[in-house]
FIBALO-421689 format. One record per residue (C-alpha): y, x, z; residue number from 1; residue in one letter. Coordinates in pm, 1 decimal, padded with zeros to 6 digits. Last residue first. Layout:
N
+----------+----------+----------+-----+---+
|       yy |       xx |       zz |   k | r |
+----------+----------+----------+-----+---+
|        Y |        X |        Z | NUM | A |
...
+----------+----------+----------+-----+---+
END
This chain:
356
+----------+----------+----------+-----+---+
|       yy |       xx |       zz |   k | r |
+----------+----------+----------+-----+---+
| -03470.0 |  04792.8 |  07437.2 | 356 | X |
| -03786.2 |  04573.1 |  07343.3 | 355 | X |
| -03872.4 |  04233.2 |  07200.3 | 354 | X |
| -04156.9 |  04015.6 |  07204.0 | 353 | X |
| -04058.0 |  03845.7 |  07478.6 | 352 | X |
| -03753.7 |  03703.6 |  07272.2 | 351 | X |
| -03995.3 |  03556.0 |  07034.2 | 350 | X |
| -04225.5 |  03391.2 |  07312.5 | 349 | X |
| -03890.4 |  03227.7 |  07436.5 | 348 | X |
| -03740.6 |  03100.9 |  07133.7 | 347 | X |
| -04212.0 |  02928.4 |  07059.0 | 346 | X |
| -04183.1 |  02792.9 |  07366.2 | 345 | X |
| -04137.3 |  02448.7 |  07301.3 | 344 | X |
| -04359.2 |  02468.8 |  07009.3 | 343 | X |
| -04642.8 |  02555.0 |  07299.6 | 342 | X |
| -04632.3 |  02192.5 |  07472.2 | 341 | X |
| -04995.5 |  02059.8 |  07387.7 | 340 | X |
| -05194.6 |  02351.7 |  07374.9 | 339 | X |
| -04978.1 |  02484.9 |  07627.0 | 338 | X |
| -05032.1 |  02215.3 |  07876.9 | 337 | X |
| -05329.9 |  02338.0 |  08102.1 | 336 | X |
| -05154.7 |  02667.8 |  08092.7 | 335 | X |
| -05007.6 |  02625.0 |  08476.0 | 334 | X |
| -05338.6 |  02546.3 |  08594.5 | 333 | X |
| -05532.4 |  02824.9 |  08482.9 | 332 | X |
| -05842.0 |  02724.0 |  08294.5 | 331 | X |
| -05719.5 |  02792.7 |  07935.1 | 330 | X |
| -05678.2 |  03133.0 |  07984.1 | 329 | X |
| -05438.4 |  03319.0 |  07737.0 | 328 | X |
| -05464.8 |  03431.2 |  07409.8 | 327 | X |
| -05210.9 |  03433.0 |  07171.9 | 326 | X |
| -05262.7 |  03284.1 |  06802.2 | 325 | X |
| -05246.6 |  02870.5 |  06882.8 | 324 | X |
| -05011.0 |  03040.5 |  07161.4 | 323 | X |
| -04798.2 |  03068.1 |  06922.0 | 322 | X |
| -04757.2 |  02668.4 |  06882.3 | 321 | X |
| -04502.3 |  02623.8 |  06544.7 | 320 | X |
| -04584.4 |  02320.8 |  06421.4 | 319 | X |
| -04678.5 |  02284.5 |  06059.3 | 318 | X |
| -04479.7 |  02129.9 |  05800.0 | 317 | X |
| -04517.6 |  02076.7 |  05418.2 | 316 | X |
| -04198.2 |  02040.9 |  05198.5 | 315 | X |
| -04084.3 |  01691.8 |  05088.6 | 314 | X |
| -03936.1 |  01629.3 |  05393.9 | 313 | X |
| -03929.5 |  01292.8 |  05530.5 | 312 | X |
| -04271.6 |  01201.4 |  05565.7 | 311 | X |
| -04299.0 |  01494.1 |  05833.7 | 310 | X |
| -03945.0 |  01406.0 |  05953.0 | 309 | X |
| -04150.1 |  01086.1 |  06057.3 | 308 | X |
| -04458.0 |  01231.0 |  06189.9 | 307 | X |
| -04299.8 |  01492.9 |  06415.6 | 306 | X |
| -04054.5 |  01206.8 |  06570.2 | 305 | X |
| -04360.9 |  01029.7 |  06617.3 | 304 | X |
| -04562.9 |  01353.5 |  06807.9 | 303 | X |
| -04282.9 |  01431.5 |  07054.6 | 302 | X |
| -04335.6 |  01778.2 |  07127.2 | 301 | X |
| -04119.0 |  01890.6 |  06828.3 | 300 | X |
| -03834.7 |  01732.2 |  07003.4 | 299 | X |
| -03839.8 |  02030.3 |  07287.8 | 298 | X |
| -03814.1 |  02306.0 |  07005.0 | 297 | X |
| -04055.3 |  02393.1 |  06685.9 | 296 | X |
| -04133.0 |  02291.9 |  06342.2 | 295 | X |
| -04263.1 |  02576.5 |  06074.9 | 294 | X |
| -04171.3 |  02449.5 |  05733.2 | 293 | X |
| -04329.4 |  02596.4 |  05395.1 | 292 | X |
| -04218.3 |  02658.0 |  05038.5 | 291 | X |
| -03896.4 |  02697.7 |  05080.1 | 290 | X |
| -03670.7 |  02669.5 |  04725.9 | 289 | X |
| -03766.0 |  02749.3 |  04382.6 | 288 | X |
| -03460.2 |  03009.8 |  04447.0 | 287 | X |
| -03120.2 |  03051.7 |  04325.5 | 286 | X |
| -03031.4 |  03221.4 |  04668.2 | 285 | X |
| -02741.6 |  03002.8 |  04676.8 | 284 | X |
| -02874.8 |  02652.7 |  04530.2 | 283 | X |
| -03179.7 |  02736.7 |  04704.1 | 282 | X |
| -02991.4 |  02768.2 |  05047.7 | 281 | X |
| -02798.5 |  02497.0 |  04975.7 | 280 | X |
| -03054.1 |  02284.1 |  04941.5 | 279 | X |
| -03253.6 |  02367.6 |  05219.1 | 278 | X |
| -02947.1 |  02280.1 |  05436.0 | 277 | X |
| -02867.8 |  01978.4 |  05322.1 | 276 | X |
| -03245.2 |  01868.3 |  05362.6 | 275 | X |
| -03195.7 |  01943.7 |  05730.5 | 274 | X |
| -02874.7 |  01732.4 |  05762.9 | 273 | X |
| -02985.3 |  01492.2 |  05572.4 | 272 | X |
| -03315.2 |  01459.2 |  05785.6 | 271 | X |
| -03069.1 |  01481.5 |  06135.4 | 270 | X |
| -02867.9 |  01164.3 |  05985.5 | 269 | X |
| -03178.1 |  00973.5 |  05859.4 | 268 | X |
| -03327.3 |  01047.3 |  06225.8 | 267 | X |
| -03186.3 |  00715.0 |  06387.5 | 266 | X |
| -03199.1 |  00504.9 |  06097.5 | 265 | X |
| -03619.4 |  00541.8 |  06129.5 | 264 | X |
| -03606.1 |  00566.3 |  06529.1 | 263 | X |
| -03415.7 |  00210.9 |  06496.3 | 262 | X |
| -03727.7 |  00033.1 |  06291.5 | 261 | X |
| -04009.2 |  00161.3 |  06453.9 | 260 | X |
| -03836.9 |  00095.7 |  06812.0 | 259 | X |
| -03815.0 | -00275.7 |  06644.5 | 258 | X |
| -04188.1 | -00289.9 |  06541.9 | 257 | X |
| -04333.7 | -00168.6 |  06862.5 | 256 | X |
| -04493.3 |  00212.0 |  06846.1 | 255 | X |
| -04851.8 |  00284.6 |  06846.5 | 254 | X |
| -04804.7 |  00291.1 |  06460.6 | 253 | X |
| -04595.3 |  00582.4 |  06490.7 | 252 | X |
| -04820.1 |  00792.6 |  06707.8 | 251 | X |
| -04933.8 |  00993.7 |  07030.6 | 250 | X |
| -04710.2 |  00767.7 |  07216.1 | 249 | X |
| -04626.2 |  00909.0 |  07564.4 | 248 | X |
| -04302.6 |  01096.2 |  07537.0 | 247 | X |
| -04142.8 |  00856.8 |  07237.1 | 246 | X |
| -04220.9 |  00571.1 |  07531.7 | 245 | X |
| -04032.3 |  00806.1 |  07814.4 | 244 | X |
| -03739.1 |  00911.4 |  07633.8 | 243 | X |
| -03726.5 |  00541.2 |  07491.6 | 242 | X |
| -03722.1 |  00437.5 |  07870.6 | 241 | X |
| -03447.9 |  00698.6 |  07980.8 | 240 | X |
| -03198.8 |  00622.7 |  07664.4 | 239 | X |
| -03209.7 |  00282.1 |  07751.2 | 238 | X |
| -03366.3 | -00003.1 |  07607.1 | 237 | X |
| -03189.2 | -00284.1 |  07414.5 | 236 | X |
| -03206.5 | -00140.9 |  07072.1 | 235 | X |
| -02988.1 | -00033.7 |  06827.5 | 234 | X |
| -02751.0 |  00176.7 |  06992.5 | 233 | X |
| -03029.2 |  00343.4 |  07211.9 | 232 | X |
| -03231.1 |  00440.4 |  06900.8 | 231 | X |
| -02902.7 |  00613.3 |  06813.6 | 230 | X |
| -02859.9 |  00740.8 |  07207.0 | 229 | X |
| -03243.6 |  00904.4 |  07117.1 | 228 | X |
| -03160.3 |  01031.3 |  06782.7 | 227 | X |
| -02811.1 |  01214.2 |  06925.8 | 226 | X |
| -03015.3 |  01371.8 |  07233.1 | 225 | X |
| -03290.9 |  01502.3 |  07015.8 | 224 | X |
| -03087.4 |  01700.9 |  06739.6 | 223 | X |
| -02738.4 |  01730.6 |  06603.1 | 222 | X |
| -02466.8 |  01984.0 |  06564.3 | 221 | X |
| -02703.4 |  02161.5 |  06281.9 | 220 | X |
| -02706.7 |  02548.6 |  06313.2 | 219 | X |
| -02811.7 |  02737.5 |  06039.6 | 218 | X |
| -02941.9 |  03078.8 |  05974.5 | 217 | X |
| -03025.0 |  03277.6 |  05636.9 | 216 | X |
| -03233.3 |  03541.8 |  05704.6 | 215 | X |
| -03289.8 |  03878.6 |  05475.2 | 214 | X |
| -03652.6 |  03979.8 |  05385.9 | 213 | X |
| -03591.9 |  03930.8 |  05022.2 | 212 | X |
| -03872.7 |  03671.3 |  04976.6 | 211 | X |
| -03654.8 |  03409.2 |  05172.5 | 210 | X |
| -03695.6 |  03360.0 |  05576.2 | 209 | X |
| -03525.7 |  02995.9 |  05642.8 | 208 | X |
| -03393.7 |  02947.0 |  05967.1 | 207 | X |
| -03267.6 |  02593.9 |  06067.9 | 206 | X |
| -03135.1 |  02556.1 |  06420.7 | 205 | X |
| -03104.2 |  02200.7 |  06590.1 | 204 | X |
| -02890.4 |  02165.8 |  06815.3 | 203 | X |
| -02806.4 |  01864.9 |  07145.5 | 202 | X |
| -03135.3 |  01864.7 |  07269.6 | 201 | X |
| -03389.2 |  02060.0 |  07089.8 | 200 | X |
| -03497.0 |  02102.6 |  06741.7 | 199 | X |
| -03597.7 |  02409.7 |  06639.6 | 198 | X |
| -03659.9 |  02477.8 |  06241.6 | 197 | X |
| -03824.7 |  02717.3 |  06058.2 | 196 | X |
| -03838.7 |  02764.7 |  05688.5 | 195 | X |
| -04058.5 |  02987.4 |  05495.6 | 194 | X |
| -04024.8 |  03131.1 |  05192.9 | 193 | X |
| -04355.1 |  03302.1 |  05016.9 | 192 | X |
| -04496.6 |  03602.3 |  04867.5 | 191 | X |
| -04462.5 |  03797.9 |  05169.0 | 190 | X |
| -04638.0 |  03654.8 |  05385.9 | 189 | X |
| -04627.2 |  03424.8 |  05687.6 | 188 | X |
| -04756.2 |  03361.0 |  06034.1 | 187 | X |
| -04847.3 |  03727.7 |  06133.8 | 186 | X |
| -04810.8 |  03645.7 |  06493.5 | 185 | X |
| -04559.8 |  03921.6 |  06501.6 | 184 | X |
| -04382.2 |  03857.1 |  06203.6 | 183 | X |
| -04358.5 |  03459.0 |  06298.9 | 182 | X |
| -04234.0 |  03533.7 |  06646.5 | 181 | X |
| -03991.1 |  03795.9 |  06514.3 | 180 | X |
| -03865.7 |  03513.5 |  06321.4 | 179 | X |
| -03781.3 |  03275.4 |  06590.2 | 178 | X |
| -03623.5 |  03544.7 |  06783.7 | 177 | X |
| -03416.1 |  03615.2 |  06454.2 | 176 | X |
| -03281.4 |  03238.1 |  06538.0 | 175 | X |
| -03254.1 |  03301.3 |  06919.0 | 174 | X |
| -03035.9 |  03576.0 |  06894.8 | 173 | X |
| -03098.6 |  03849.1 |  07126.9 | 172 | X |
| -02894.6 |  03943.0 |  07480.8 | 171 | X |
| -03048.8 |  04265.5 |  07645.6 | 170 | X |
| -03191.9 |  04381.6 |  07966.1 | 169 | X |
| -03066.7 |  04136.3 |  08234.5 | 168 | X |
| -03221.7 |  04189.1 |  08548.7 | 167 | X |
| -03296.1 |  03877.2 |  08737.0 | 166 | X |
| -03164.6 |  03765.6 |  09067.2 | 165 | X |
| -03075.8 |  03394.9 |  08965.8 | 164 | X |
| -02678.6 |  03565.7 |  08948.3 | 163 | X |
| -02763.5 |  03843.8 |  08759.5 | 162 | X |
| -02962.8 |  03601.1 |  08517.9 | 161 | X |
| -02690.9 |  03369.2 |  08469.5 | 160 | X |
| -02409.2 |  03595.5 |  08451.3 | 159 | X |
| -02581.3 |  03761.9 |  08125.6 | 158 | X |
| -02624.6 |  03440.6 |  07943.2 | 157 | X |
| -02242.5 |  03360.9 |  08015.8 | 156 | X |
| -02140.6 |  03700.7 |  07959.5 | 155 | X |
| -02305.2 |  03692.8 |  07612.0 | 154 | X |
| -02157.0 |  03338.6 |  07572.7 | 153 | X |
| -01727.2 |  03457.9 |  07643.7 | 152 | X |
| -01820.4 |  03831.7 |  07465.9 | 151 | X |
| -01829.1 |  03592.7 |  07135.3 | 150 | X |
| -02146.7 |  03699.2 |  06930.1 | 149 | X |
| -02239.1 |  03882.8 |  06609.4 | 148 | X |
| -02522.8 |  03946.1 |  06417.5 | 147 | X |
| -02586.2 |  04216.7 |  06128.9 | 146 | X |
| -02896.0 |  04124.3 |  05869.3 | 145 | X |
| -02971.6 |  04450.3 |  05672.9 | 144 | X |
| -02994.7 |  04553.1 |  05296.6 | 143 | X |
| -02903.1 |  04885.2 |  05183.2 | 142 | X |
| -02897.1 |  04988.2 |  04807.0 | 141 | X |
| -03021.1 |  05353.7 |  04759.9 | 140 | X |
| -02901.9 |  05697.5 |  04765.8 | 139 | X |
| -03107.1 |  05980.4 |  04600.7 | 138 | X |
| -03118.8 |  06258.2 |  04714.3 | 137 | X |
| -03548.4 |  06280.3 |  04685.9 | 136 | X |
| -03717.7 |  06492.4 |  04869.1 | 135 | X |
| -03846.1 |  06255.5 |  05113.3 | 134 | X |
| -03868.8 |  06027.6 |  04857.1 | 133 | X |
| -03641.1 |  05688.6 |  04894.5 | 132 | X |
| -03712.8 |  05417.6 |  05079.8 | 131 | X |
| -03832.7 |  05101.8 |  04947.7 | 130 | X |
| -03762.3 |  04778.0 |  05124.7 | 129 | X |
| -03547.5 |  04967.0 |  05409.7 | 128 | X |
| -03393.1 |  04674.3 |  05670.5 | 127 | X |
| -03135.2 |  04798.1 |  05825.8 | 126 | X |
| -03041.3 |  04616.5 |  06208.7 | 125 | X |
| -02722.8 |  04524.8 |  06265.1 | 124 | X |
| -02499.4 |  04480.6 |  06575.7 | 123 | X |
| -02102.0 |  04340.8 |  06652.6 | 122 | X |
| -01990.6 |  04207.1 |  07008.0 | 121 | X |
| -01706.1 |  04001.5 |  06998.5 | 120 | X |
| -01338.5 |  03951.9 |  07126.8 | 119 | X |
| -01157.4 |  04152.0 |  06911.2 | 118 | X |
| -01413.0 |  03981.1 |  06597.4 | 117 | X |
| -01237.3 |  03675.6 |  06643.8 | 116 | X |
| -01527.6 |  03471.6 |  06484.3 | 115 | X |
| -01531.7 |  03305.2 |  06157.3 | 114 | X |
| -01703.4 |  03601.0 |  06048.5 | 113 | X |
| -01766.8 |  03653.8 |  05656.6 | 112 | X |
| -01470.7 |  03912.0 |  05570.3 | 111 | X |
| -01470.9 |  04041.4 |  05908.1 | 110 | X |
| -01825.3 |  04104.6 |  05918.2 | 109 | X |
| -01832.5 |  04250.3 |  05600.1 | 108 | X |
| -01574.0 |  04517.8 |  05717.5 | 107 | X |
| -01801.0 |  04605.2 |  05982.9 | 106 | X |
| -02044.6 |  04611.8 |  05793.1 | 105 | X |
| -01909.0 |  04895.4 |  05553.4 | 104 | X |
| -01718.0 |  05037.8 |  05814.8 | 103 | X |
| -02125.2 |  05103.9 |  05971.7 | 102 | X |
| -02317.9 |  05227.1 |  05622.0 | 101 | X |
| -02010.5 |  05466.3 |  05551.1 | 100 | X |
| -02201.6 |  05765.4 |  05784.8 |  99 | X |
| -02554.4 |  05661.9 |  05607.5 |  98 | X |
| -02437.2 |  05757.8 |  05223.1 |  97 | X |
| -02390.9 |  05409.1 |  05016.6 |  96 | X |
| -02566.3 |  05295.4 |  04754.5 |  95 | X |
| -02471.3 |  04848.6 |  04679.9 |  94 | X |
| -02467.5 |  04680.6 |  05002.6 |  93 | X |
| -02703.4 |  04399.1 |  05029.9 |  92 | X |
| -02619.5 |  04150.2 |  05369.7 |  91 | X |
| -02793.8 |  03900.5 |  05584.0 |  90 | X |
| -02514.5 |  03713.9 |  05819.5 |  89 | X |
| -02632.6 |  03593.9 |  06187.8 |  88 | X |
| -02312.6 |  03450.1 |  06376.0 |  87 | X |
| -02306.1 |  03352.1 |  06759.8 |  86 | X |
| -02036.1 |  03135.0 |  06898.2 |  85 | X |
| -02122.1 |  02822.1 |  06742.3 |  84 | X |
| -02442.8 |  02819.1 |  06860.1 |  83 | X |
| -02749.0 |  03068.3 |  06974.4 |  82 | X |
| -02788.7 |  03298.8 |  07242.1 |  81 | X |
| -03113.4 |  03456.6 |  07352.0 |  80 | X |
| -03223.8 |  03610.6 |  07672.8 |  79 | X |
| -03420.1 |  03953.9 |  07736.5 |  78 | X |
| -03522.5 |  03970.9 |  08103.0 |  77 | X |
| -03633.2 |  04296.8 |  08290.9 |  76 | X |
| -03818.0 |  04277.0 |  08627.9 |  75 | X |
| -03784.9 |  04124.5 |  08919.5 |  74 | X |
| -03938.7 |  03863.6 |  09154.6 |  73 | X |
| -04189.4 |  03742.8 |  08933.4 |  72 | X |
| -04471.9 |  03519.0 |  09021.3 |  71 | X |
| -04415.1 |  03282.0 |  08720.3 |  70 | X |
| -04361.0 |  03029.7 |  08878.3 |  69 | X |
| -04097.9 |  03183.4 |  09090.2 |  68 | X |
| -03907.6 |  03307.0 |  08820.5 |  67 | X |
| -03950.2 |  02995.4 |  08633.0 |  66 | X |
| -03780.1 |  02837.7 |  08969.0 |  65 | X |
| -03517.9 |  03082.7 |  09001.1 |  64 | X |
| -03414.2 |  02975.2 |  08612.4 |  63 | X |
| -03414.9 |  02642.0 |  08700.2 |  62 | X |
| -03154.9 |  02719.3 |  09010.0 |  61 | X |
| -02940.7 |  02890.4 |  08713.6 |  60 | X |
| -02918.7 |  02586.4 |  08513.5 |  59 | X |
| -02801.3 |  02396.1 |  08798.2 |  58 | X |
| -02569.7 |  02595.9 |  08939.4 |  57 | X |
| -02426.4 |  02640.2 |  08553.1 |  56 | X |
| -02416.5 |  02229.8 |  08588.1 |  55 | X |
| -02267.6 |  02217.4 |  08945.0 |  54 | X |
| -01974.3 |  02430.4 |  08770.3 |  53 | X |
| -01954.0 |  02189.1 |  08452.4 |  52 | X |
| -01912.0 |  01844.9 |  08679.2 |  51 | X |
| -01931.5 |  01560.7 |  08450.6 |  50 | X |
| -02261.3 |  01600.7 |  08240.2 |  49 | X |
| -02466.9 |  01682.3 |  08546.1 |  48 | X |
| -02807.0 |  01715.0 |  08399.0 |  47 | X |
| -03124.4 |  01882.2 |  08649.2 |  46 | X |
| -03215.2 |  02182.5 |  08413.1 |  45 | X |
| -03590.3 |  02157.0 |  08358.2 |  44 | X |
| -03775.8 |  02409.0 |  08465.4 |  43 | X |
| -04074.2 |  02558.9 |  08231.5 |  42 | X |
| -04349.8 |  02871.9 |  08242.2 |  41 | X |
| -04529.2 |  03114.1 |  08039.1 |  40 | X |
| -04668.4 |  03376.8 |  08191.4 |  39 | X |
| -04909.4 |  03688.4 |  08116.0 |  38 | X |
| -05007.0 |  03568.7 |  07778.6 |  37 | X |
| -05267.0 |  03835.8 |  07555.5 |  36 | X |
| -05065.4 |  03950.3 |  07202.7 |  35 | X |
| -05297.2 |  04118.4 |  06971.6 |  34 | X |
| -05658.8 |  04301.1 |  06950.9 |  33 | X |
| -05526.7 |  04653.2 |  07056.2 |  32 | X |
| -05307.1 |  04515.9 |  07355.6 |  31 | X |
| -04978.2 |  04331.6 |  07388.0 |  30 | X |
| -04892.6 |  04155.5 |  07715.9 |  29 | X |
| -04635.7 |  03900.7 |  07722.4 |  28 | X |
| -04420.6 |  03706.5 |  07921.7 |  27 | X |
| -04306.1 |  03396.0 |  07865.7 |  26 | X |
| -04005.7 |  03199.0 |  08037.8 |  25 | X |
| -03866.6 |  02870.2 |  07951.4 |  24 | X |
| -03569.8 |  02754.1 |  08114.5 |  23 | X |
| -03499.0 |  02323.6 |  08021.3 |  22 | X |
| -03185.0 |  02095.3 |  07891.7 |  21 | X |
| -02906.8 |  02256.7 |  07759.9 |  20 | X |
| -03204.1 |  02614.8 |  07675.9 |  19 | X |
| -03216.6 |  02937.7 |  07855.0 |  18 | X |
| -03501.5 |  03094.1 |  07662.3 |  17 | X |
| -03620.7 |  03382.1 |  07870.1 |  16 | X |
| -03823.5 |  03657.0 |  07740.8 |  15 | X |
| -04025.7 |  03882.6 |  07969.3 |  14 | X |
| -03996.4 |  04274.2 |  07884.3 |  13 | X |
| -04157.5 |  04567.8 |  07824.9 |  12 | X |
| -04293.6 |  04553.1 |  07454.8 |  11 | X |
| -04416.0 |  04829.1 |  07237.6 |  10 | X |
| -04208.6 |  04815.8 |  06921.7 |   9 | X |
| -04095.6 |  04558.1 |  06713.4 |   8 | X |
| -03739.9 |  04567.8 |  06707.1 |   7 | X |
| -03582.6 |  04242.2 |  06466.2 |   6 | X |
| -03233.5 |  04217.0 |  06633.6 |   5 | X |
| -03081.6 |  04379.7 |  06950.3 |   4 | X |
| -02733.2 |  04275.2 |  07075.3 |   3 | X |
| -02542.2 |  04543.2 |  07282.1 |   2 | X |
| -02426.3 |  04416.1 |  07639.4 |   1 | X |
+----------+----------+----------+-----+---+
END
């Protein structure tokens, strides 16, 4: 199964973001005035932490359910991978003729890829700032962003879908997913860095878009689960009931003194770990930095959390909602929630906007 990265033409397919803890599916219908939603539906993935095999039957029941939400009982599916086993590395060759443009990469993705590369799937996408004269000979610099994944997680995804009765069309990567959104939606320009980061239950992604049109991609081995079992740790509630009071308080202040207190120590190691990461990236780029931070992911719906790496961050951050831009009916009862719970959907909407 060949990756696909940053294709924007007509799309065909429905995206499905197969997350640790929920499905989402979107689907998408793009007309002459913008993106209009078909579906967009949620299962979550019923956690059994000590038995792996009832865990993959778990996650693929949830994915027959968003399939029958959404009213579909085939079609084409593009999923995303993301993690350890999945590398996203921009790249600026000096001139070189098309026919050496492939060894090139793939020599660059041995010299950068901590993955065994015998056992991985290898794609790239060119991305032509300014092309050359029609008549012209000349050969100029490429620039691309090339991905790679273990066969082990594209199989995984791919499994999955067969085995909920879905077609599976192509595997993406949800960080360039992310992006896509953002192009598509027409979210940023050109004369600025953005940043966008997904937080969901046990990862937290960081992409940051610079002015070159190249992403840089990060994954963080800590996110929602690991600040709710640290609130945990210094409280005497469970992980269930702060779940449940982080889920229903629309703010900070609504919060009692104590939770206040542990959610604050709690997040300091995720808001490291995220300012980390922006650092580096301007120390590497040598850059001004990012100037803007879109939020999305499961944790993003929880509007303290929100508020606190808010005050954390020195950068300004929206949430990421797409269907703030996509229209879709209001009225229907399964979109009743989008306005609320769209940054949870914002992997899947990306990977629906993709196409073979």
């Amino acid at each position: 199964m060949m990756l696909n990265v940053l294709n924007r033409q007509k799309i065909e397919l429905a995206g499905l973001d197969i997350g640790s803890s929920a499905v989402k599916l979107v689907r998408l219908n793009k007309g002459e005035t913008g993106y209009t939603l078909l579906a967009a539906v949620s299962e979550a993935i019923v956690p059994c932490p000590d038995n792996e095999k009832q865990q993959h039957q778990n996650c693929i029941d949830a994915i027959k359910i968003c399939l029958q939400k959404a009213a579909l009982k085939n079609g084409n599916f593009v999923c995303g991978i993301s993690g350890p086993e999945v590398v996203v590395h921009g790249f600026t060759f000096p001139p070189l003729p098309d026919q050496a443009v492939e060894r090139a990469i793939q020599m660059e993705a041995q010299h950068v890829c901590p993955l065994d590369m015998k056992h991985s799937v290898l794609d790239f996408q060119l991305i032509e700032t300014n092309p050359p004269a029609a008549d012209s000979a000349k050969v100029t610099a490429r620039q691309g962003v090339m991905t790679v994944g273990t066969e082990n997680v594209i199989r995984q995804q791919t499994e999955w879908l067969t085995q909920a009765g879905a077609k599976p069309a192509m595997v993406d990567v949800n960080a360039l997913a992310l992006l896509n959104c953002l192009n598509e939606l027409e979210l940023v320009n050109a004369q600025e860095t953005v940043a966008v980061i997904d937080i969901g239950k046990t990862l937290t992604n960081v992409v940051i878009y610079g002015l070159d049109g190249l992403p840089f991609v990060r994954d963080i081995n800590m996110a929602g689960e690991q600040v709710i079992q640290g609130i945990s740790q210094q409280t005497e509630l469970s992980e269930d009931q702060i779940r449940q009071t982080l889920k229903q308080t629309q703010s900070p202040n609504q919060l009692d003194s104590n939770l206040l207190l542990a959610m604050n120590g709690a997040i300091g190691p995720l808001v490291n770990a995220i300012n980390e990461t922006l650092r580096f990236y301007s120390f590497q780029e040598k850059t001004s930095g990012v100037d803007r931070i879109f939020l999305c992911g499961g944790f993003a719906l929880i509007d303290a959390f929100v508020e606190f790496l808010t005050d954390a961050i020195s950068i300004p951050v929206t949430l990421l909602n797409p269907f703030s831009t996509i229209q879709y009916d209001s009225g229907a009862a399964t979109n009743k929630t989008l306005e609320k719970d769209g940054p949870a959907f914002a992997v899947a909407t990306g990977l629906a906007m993709r196409t073979p």
